[in-house]
Each structure stands twice: as C-alpha cells, then as structure tokens.
N, C-alpha and C positions, 0 to 999 in steps of 0.2 A: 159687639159687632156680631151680626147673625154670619155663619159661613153656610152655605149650599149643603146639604147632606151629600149631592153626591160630585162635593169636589176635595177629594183627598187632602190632609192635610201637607204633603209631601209637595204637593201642587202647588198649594198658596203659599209656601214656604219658597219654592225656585220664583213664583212671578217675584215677590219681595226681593228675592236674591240678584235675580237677571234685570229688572227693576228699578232697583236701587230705592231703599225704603224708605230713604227722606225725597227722592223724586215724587212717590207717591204720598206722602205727609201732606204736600199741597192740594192733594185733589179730595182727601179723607180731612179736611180741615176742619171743613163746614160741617161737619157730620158732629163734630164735638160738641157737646152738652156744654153749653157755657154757665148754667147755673154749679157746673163740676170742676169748674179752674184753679188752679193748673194739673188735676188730674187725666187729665186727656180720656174721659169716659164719652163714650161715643153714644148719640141720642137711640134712643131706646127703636128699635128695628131697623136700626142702617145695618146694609148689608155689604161684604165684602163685593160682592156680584155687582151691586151698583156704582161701588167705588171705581172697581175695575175695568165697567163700559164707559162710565166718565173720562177714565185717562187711557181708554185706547181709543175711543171717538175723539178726545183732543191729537191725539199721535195720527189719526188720519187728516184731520184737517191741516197741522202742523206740515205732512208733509206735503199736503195737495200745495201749502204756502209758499213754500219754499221750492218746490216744482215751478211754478208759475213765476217763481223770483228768477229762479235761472234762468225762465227763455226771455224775462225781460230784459235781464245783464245782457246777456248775450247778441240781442238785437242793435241795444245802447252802444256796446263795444263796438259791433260792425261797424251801425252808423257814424259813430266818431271817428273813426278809422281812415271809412271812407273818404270822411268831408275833409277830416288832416291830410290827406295823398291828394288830393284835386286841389288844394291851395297851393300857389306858389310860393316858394322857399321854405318848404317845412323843415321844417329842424326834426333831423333823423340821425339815426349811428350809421357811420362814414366808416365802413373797414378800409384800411392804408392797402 
C-alpha cells in the first residue's frame, strides 16, 4: 500500500486507531491482490488516500441516510398518534 509522503505515519496510525481497523478492512478489501491469498498483499499502487476517501464518502452518505430516516420516523409517529387520539375508544394509560 502506497502512503502520501506527506502524511505522517503518526497520522495513519490514529485514523486506524480512532477508526477501528477491521471497520476499515471492509473498505481496503477489494484492494487485495487475490492471486496473494490469504496473504493480504494489497494490489500493486492502491493507496492509503483512496482507501480513506472511500470510507469517509460512505460515512457521509451513511449519515445523510440515517438524517433522512429520522425525519421519516418522526412524521410516522405523529401521524399515528394523531389518527389513534381522533378514533373513539382508544385504548390509552388511565392514571387512578
């Protein structure tokens, strides 16, 4: 794997760390030389730098998903809510 000359080793060391190095295993997967199995050598000019826009472009899309998942919940829940209060006899918690 080529690393950036000017990104310190100290660097790539915290993304791996902060990271979590089998989180990123998935995204440097495809990078593996399969005629090298099970050595995990990595095809000849993959580079850290690409692996690492890979899985910070998936982490934005990831949360734009999950943004957009909550305001659907949230709409769902009102409307349920609502249409359960406007029928009669809903079944609700009765404090004595």
């Amino acid at each position: 794997m080529i690393f950036p000359e000017n990104l310190p080793e100290k660097t790539v060391r915290d993304i791996l760390l902060f990271n979590n190095y089998y989180r990123l295993e998935g995204y440097w997967f495809r990078h593996y030389d399969p005629s090298c199995y099970p050595t995990h050598r990595f095809i000849t000019g993959t580079s850290f730098g690409e692996i690492q826009r890979e899985y910070f472009g998936d982490t934005v899309i990831r949360s734009l998903t999950f943004a957009t998942i909550g305001y659907i919940e949230i709409a769902f829940r009102s409307v349920f809510a609502y249409t359960l209060a406007k029928k009669p006899r809903t079944v609700s918690i009765q404090f004595p």
